[in-house]
Structure formats: structure tokens, C-alpha cells
mmCIF file of the N, C-alpha and C atoms, coordinates in Angstrom:
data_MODEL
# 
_entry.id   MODEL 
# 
loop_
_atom_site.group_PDB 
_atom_site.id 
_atom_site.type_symbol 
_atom_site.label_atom_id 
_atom_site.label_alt_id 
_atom_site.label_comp_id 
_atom_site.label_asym_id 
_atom_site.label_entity_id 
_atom_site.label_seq_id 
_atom_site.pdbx_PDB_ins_code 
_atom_site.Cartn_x 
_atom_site.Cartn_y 
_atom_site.Cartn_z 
_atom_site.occupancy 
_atom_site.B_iso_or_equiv 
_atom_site.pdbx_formal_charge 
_atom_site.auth_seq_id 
_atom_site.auth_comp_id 
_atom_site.auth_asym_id 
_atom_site.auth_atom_id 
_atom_site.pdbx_PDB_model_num 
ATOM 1   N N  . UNK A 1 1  ? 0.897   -14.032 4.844  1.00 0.00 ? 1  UNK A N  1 
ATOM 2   C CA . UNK A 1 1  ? 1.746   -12.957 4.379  1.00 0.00 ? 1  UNK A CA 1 
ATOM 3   C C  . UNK A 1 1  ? 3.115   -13.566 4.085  1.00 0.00 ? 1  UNK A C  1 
ATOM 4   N N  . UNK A 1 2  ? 3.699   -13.155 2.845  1.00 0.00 ? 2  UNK A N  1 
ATOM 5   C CA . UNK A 1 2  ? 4.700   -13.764 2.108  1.00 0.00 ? 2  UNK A CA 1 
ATOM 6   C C  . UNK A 1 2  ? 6.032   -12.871 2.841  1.00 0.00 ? 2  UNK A C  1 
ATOM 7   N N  . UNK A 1 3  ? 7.212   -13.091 3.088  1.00 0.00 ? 3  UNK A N  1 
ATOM 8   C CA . UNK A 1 3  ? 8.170   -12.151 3.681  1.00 0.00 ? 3  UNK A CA 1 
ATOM 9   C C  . UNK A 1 3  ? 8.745   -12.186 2.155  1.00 0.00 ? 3  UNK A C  1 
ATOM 10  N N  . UNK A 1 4  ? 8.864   -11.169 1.985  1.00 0.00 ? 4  UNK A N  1 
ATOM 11  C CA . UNK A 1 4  ? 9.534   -10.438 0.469  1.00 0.00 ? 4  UNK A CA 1 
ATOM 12  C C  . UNK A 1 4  ? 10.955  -11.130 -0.141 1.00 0.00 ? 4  UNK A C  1 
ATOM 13  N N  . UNK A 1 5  ? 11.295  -11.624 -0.720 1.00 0.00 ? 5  UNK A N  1 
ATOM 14  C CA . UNK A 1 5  ? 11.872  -13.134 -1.732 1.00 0.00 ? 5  UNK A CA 1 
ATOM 15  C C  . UNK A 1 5  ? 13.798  -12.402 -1.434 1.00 0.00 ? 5  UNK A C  1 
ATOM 16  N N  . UNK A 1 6  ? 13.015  -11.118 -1.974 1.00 0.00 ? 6  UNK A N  1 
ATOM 17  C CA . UNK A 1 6  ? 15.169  -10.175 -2.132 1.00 0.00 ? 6  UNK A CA 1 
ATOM 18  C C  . UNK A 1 6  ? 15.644  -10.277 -0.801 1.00 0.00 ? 6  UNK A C  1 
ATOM 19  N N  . UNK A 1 7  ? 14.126  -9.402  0.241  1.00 0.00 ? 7  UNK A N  1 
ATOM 20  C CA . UNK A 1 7  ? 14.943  -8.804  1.750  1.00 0.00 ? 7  UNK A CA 1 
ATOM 21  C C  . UNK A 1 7  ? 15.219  -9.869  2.125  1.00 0.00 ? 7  UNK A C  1 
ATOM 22  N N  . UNK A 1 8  ? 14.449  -11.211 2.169  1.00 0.00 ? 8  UNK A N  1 
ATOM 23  C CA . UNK A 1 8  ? 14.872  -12.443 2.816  1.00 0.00 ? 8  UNK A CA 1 
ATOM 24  C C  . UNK A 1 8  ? 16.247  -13.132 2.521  1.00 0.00 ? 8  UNK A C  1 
ATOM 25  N N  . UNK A 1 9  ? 16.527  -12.835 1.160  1.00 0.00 ? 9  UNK A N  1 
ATOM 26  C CA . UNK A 1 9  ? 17.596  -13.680 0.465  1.00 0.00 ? 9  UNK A CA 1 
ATOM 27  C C  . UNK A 1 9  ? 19.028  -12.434 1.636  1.00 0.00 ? 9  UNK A C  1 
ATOM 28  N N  . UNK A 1 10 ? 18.880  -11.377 1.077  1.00 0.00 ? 10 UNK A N  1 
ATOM 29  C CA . UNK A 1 10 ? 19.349  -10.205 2.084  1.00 0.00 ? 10 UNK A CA 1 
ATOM 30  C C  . UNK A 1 10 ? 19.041  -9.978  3.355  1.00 0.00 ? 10 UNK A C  1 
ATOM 31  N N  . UNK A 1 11 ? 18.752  -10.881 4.224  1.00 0.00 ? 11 UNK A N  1 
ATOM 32  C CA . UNK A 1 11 ? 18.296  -11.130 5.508  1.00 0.00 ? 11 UNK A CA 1 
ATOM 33  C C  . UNK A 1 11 ? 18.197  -9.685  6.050  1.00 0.00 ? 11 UNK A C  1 
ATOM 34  N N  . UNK A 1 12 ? 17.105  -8.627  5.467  1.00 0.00 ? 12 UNK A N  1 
ATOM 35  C CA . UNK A 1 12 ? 16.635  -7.735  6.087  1.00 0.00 ? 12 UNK A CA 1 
ATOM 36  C C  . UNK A 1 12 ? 15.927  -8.021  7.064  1.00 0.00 ? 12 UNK A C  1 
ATOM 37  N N  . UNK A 1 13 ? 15.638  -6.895  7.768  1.00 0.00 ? 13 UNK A N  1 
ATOM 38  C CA . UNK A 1 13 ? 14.290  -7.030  8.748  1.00 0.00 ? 13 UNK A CA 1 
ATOM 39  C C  . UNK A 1 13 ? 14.012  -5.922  8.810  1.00 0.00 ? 13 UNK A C  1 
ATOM 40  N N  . UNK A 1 14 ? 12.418  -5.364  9.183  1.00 0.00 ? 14 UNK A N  1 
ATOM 41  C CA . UNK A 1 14 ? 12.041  -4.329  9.478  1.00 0.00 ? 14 UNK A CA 1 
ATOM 42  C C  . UNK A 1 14 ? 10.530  -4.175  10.531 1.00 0.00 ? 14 UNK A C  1 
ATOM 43  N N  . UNK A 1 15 ? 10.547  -3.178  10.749 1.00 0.00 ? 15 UNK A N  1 
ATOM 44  C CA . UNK A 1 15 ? 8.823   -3.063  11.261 1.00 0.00 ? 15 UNK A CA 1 
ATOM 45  C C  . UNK A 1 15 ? 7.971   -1.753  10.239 1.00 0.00 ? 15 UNK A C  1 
ATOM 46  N N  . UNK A 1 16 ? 6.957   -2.289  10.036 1.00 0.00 ? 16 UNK A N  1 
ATOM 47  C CA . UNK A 1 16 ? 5.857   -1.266  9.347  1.00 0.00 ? 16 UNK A CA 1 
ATOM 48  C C  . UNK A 1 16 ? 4.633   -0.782  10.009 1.00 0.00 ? 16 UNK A C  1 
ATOM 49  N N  . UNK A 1 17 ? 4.406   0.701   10.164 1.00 0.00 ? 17 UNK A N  1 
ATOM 50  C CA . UNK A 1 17 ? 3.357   0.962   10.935 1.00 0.00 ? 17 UNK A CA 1 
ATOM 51  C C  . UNK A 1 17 ? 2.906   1.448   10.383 1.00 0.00 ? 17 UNK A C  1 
ATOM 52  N N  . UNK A 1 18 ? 1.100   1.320   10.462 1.00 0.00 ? 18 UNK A N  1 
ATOM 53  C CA . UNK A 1 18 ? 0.159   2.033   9.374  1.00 0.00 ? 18 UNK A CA 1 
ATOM 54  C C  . UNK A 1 18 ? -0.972  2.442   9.946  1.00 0.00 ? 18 UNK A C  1 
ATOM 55  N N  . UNK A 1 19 ? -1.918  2.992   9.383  1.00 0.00 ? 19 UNK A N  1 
ATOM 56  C CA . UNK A 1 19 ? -2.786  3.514   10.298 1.00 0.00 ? 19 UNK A CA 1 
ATOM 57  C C  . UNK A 1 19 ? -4.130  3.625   9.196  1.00 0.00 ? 19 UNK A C  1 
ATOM 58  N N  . UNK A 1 20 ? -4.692  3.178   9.290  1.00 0.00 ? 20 UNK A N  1 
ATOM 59  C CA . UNK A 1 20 ? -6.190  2.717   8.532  1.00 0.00 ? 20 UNK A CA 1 
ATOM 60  C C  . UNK A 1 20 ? -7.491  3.327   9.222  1.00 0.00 ? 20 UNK A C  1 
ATOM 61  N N  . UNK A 1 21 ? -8.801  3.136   8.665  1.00 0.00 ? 21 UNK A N  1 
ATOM 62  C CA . UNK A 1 21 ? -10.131 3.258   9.282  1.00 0.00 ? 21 UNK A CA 1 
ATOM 63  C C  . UNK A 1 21 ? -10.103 1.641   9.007  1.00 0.00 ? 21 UNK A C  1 
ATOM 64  N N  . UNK A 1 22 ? -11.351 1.547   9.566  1.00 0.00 ? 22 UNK A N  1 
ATOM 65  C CA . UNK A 1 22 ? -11.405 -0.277  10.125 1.00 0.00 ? 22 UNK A CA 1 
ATOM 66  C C  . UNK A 1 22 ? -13.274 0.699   10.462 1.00 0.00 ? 22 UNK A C  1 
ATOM 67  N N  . UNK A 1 23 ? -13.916 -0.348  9.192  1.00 0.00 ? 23 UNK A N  1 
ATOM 68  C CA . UNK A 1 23 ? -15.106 -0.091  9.451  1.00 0.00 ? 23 UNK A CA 1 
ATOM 69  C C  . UNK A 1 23 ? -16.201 -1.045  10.519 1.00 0.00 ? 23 UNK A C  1 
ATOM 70  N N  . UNK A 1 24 ? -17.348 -1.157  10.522 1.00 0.00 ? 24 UNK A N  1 
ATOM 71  C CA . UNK A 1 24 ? -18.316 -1.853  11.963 1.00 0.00 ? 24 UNK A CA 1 
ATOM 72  C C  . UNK A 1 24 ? -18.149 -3.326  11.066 1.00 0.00 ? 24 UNK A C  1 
ATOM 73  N N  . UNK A 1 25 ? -18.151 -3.761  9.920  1.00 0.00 ? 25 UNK A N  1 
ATOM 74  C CA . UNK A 1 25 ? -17.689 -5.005  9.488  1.00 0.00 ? 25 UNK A CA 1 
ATOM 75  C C  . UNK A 1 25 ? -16.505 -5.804  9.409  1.00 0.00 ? 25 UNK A C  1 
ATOM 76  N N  . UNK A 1 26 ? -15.039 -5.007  10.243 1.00 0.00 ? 26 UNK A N  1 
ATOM 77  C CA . UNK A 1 26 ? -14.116 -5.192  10.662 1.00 0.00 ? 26 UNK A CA 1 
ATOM 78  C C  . UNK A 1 26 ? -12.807 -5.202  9.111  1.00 0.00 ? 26 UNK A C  1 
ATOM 79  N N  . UNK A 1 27 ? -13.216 -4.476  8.413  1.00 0.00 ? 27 UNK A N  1 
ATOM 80  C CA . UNK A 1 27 ? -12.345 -4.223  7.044  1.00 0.00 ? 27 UNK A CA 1 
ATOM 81  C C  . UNK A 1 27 ? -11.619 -3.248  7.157  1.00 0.00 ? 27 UNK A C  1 
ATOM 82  N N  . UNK A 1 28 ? -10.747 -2.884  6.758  1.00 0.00 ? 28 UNK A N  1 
ATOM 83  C CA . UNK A 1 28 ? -9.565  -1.696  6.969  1.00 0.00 ? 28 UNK A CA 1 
ATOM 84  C C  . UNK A 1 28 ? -9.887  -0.977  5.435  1.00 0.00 ? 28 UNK A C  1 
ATOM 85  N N  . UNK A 1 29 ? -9.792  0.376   5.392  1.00 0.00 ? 29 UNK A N  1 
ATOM 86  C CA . UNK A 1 29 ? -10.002 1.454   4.310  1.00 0.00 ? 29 UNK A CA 1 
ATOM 87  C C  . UNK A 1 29 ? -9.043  2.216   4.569  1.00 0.00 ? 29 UNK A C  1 
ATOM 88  N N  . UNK A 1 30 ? -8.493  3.043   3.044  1.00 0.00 ? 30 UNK A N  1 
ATOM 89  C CA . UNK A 1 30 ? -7.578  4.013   3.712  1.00 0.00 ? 30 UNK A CA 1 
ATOM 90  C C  . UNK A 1 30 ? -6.178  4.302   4.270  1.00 0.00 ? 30 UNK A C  1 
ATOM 91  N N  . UNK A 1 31 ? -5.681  3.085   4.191  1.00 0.00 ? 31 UNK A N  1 
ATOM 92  C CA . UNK A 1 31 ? -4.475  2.416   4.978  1.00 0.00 ? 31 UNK A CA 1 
ATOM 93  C C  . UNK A 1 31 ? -3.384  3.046   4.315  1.00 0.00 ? 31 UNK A C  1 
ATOM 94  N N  . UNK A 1 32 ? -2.693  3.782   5.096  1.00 0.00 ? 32 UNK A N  1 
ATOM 95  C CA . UNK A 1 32 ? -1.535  4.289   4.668  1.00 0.00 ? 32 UNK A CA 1 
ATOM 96  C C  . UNK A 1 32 ? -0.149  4.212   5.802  1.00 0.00 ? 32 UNK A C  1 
ATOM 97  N N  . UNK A 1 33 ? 1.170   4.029   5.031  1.00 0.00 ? 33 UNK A N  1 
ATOM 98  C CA . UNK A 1 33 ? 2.243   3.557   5.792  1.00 0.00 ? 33 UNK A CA 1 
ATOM 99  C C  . UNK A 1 33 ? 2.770   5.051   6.796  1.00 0.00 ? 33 UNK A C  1 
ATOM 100 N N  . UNK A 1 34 ? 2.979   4.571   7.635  1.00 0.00 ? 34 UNK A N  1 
ATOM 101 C CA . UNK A 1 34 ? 3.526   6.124   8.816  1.00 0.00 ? 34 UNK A CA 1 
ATOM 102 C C  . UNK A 1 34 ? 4.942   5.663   9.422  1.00 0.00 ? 34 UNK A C  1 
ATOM 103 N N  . UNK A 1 35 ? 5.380   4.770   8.988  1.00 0.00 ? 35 UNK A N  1 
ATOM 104 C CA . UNK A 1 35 ? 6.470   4.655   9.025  1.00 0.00 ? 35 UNK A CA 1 
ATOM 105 C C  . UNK A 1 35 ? 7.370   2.738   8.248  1.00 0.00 ? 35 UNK A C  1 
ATOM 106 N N  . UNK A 1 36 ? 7.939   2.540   7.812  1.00 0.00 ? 36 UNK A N  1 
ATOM 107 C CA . UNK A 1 36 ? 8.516   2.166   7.300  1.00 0.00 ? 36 UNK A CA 1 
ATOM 108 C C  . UNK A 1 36 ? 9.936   1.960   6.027  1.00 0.00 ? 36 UNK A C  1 
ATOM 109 N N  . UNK A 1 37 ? 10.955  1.551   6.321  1.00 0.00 ? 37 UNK A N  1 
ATOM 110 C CA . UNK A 1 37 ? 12.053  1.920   5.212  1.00 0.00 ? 37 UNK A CA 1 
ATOM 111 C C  . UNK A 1 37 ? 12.736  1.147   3.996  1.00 0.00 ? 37 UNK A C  1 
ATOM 112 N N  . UNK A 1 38 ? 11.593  -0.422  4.105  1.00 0.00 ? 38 UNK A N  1 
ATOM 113 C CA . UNK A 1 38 ? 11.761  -0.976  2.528  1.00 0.00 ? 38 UNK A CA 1 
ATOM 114 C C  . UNK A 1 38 ? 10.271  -0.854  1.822  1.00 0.00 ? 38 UNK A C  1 
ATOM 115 N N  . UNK A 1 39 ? 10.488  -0.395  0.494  1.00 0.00 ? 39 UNK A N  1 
ATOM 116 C CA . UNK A 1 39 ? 9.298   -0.882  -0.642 1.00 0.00 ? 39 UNK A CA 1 
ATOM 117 C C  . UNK A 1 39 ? 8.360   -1.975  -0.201 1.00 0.00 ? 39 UNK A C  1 
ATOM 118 N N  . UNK A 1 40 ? 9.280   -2.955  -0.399 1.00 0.00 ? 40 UNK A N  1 
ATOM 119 C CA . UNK A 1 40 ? 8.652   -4.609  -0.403 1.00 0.00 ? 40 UNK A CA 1 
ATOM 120 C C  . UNK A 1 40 ? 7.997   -4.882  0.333  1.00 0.00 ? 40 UNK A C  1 
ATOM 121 N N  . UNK A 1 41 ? 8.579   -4.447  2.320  1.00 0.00 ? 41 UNK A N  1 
ATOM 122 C CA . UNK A 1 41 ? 7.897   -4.579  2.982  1.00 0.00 ? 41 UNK A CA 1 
ATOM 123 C C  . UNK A 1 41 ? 6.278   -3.214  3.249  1.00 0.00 ? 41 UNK A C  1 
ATOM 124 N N  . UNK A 1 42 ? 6.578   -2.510  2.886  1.00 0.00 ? 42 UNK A N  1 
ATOM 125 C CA . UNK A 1 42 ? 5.785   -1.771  3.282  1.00 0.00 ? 42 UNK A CA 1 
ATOM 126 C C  . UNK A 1 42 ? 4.386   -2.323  2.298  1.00 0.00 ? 42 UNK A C  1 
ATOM 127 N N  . UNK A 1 43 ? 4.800   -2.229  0.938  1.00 0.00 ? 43 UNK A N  1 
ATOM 128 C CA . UNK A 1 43 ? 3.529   -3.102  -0.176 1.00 0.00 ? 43 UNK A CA 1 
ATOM 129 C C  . UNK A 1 43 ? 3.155   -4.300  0.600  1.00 0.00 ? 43 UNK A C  1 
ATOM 130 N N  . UNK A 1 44 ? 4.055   -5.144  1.098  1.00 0.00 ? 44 UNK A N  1 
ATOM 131 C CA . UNK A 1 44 ? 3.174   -6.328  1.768  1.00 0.00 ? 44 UNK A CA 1 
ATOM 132 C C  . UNK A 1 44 ? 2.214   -6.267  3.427  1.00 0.00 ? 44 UNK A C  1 
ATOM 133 N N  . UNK A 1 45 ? 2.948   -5.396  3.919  1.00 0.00 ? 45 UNK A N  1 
ATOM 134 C CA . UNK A 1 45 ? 1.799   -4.797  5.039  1.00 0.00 ? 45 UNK A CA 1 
ATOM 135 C C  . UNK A 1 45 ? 0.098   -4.375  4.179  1.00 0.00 ? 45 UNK A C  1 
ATOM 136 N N  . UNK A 1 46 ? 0.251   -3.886  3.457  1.00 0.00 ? 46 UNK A N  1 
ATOM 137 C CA . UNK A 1 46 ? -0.786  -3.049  3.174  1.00 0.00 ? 46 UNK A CA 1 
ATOM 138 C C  . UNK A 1 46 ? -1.628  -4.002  2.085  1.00 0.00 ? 46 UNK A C  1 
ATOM 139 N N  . UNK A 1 47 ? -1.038  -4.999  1.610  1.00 0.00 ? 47 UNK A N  1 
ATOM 140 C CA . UNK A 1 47 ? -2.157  -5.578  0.715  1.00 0.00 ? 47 UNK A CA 1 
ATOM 141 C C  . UNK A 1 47 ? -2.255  -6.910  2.110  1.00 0.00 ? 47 UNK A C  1 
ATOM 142 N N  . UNK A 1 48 ? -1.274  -7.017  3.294  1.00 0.00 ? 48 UNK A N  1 
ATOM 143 C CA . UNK A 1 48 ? -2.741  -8.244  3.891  1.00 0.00 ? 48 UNK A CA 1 
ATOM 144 C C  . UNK A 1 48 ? -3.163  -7.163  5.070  1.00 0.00 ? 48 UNK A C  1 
ATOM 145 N N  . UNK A 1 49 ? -2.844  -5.763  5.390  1.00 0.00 ? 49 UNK A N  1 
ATOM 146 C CA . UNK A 1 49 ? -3.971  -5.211  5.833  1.00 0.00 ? 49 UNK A CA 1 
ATOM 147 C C  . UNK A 1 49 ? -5.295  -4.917  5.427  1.00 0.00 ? 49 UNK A C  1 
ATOM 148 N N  . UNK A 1 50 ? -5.243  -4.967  3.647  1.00 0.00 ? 50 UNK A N  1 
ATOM 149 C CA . UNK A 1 50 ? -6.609  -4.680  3.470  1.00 0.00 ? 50 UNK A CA 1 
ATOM 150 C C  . UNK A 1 50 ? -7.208  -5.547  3.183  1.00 0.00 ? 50 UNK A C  1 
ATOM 151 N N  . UNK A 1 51 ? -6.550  -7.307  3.556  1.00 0.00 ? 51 UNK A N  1 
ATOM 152 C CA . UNK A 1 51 ? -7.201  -8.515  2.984  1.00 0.00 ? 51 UNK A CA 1 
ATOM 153 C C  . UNK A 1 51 ? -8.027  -8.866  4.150  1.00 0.00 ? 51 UNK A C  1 
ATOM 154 N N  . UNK A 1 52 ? -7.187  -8.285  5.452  1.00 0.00 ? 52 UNK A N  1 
ATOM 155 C CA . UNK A 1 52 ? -7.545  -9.089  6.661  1.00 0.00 ? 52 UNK A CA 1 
ATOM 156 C C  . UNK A 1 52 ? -8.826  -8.714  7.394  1.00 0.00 ? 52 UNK A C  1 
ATOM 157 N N  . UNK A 1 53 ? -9.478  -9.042  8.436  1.00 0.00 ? 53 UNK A N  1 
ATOM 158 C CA . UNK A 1 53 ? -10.473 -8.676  8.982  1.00 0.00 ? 53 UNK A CA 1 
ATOM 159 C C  . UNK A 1 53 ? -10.493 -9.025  10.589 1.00 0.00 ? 53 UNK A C  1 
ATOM 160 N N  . UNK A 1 54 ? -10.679 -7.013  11.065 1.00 0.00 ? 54 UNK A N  1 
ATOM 161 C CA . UNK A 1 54 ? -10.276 -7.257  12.330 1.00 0.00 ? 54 UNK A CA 1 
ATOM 162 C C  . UNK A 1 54 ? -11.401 -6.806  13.255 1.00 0.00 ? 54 UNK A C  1 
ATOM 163 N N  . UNK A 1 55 ? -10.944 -7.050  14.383 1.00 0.00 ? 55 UNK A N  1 
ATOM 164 C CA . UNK A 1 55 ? -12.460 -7.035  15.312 1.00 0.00 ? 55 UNK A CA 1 
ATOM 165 C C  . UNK A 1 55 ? -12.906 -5.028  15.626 1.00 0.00 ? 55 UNK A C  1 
ATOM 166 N N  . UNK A 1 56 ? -14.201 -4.976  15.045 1.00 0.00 ? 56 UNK A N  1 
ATOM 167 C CA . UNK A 1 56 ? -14.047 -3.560  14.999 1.00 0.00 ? 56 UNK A CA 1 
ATOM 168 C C  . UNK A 1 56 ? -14.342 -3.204  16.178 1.00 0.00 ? 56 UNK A C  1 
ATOM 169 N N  . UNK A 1 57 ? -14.140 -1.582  16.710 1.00 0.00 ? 57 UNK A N  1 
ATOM 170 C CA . UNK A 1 57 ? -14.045 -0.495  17.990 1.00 0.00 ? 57 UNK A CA 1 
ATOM 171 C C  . UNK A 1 57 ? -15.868 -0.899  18.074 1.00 0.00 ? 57 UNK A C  1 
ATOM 172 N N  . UNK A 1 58 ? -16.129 -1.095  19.340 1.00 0.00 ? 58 UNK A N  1 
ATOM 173 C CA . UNK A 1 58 ? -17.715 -1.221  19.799 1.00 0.00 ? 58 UNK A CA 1 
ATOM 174 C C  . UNK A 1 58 ? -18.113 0.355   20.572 1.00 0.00 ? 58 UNK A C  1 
ATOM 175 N N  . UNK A 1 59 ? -19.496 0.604   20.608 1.00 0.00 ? 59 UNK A N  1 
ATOM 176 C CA . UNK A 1 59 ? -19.756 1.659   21.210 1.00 0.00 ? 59 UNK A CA 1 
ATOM 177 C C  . UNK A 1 59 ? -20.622 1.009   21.847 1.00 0.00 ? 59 UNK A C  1 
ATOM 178 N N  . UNK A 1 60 ? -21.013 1.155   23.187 1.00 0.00 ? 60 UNK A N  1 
ATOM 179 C CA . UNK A 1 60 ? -22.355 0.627   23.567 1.00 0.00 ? 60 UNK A CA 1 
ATOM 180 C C  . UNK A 1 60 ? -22.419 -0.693  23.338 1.00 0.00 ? 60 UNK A C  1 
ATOM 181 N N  . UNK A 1 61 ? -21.883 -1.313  22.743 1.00 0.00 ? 61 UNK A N  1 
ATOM 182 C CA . UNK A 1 61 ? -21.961 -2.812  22.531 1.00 0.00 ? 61 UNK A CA 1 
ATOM 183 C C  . UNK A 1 61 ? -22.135 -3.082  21.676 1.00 0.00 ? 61 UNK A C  1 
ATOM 184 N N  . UNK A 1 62 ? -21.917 -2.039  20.546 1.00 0.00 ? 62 UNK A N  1 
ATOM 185 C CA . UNK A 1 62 ? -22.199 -2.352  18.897 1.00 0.00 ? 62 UNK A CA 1 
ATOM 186 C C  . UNK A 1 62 ? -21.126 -1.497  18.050 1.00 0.00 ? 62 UNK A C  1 
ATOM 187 N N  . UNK A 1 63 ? -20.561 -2.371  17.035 1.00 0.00 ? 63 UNK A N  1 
ATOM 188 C CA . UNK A 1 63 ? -19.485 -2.208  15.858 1.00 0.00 ? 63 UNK A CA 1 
ATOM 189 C C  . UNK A 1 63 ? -19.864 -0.974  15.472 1.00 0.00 ? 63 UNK A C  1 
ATOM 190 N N  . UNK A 1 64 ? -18.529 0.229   15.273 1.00 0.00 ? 64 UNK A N  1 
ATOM 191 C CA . UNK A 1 64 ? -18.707 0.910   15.306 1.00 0.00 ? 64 UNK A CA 1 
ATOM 192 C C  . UNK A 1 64 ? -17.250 1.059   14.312 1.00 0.00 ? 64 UNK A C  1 
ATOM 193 N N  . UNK A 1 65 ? -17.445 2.236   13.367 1.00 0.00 ? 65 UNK A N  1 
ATOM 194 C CA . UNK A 1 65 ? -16.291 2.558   12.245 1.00 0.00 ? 65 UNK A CA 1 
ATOM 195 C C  . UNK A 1 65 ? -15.145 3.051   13.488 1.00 0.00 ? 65 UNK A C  1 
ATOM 196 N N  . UNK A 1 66 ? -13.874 2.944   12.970 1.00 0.00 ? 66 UNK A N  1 
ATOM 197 C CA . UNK A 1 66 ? -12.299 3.396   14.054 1.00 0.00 ? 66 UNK A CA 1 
ATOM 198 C C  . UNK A 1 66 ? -11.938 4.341   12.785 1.00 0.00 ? 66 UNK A C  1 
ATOM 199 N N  . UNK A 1 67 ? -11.903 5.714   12.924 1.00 0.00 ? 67 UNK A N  1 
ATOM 200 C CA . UNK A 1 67 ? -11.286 6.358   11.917 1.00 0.00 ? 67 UNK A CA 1 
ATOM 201 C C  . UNK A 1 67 ? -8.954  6.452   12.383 1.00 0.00 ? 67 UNK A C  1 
ATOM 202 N N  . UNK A 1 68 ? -9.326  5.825   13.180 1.00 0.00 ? 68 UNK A N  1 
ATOM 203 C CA . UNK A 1 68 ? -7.629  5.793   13.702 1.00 0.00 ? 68 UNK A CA 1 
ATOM 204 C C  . UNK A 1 68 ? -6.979  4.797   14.090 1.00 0.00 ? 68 UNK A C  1 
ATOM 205 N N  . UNK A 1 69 ? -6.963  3.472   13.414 1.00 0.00 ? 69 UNK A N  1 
ATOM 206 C CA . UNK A 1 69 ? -6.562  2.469   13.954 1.00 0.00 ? 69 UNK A CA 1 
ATOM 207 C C  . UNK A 1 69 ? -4.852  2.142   13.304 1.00 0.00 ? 69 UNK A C  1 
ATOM 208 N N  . UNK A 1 70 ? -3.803  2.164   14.322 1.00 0.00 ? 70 UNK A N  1 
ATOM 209 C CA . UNK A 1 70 ? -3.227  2.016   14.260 1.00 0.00 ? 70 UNK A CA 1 
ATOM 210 C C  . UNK A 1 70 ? -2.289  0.488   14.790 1.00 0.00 ? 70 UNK A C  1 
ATOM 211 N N  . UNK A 1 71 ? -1.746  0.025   13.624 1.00 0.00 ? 71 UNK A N  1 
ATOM 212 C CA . UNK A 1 71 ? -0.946  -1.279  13.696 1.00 0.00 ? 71 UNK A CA 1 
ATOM 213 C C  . UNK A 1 71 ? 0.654   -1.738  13.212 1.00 0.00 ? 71 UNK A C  1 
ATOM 214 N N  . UNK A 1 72 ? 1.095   -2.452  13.823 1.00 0.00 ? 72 UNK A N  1 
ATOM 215 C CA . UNK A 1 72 ? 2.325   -2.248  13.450 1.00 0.00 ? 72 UNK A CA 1 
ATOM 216 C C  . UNK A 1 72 ? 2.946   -3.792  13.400 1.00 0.00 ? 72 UNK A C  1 
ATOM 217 N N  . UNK A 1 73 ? 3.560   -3.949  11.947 1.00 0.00 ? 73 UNK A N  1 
ATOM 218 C CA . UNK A 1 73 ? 3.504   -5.452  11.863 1.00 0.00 ? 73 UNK A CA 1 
ATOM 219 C C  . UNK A 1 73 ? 5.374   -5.528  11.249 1.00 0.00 ? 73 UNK A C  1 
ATOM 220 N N  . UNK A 1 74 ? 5.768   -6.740  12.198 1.00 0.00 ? 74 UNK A N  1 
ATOM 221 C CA . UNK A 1 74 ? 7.176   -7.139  12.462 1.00 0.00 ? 74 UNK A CA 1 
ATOM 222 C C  . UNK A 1 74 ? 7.524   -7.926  11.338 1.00 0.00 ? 74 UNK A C  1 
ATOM 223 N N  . UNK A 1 75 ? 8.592   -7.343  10.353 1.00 0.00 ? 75 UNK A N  1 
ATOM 224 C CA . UNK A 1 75 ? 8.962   -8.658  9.983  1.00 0.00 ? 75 UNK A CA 1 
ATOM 225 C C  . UNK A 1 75 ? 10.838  -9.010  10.513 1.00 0.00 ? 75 UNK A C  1 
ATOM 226 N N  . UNK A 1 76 ? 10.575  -10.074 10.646 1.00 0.00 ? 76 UNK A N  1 
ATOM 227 C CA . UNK A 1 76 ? 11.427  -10.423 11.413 1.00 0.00 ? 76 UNK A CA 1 
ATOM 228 C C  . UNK A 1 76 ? 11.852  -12.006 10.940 1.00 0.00 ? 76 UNK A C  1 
ATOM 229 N N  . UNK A 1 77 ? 13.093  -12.583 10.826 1.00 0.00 ? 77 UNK A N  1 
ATOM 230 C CA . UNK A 1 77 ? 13.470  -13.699 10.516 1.00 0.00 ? 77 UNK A CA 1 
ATOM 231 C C  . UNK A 1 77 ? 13.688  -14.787 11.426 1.00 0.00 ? 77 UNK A C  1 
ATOM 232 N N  . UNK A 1 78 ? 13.376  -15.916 11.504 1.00 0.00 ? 78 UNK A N  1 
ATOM 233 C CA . UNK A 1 78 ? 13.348  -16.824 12.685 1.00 0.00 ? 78 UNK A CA 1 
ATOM 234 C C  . UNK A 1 78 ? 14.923  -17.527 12.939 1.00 0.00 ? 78 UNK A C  1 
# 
């Protein structure tokens, strides 16, 4: 994940929280922002949430769709 070229040059920072389904093959669908307050960052949460692949909710011991998965990703400057 790229930190956005302007906010960086503008040493923004922010956090983005989103909240997706995340099906039994561990893919995120659906993903929409529930809180965040730049463009840039919020577009870049959401295209490597739907690139990424995460470990899905088990039932019984088997992958199972999360219609509520909620995540919240920092950007932050070192």
C-alpha cells in the first residue's frame, strides 16, 4: 500500500475504518468507508482491502462468510 504522494508531501496522517463481508475464501466484498477524512486515503484503504486476503470467521472448524468485518488501517508517517 502506497501512502498517497500530496498527504505525504503535506505530512498528513489519518486512520480509515471500513467494514466489509470477508467471504469462506478470505476476500473482502462490499467494503465501505465508516469513517475517514481524506479522499486519497480512504481510496487507498479500499483498493488494498479488496486486493488483500484475510483469514476468514470459522464455524465449527470451517470458513465461514463474516457479513461484519470490521478494520481499521493507520496511516501514519515514520
Amino acid at each position: 500500500m502506497k501512502y498517497p504522494k500530496n498527504l505525504l508531501l503535506r505530512q498528513v496522517q489519518d486512520r480509515v475504518s471500513l467494514t466489509c463481508q470477508v467471504d469462506p475464501t478470505g476476500h473482502a466484498h462490499g467494503c465501505h468507508i465508516t469513517d475517514g477524512h481524506y479522499m486519497e486515503f480512504n481510496q487507498t484503504a479500499l483498493v488494498f482491502v479488496e486486493h488483500a486476503i484475510f483469514n476468514p470467521a470459522l464455524q465449527n472448524g470451517h470458513p465461514v462468510k463474516d457479513d461484519h468485518y470490521t478494520l481499521h488501517i493507520n496511516f501514519r508517517m515514520k
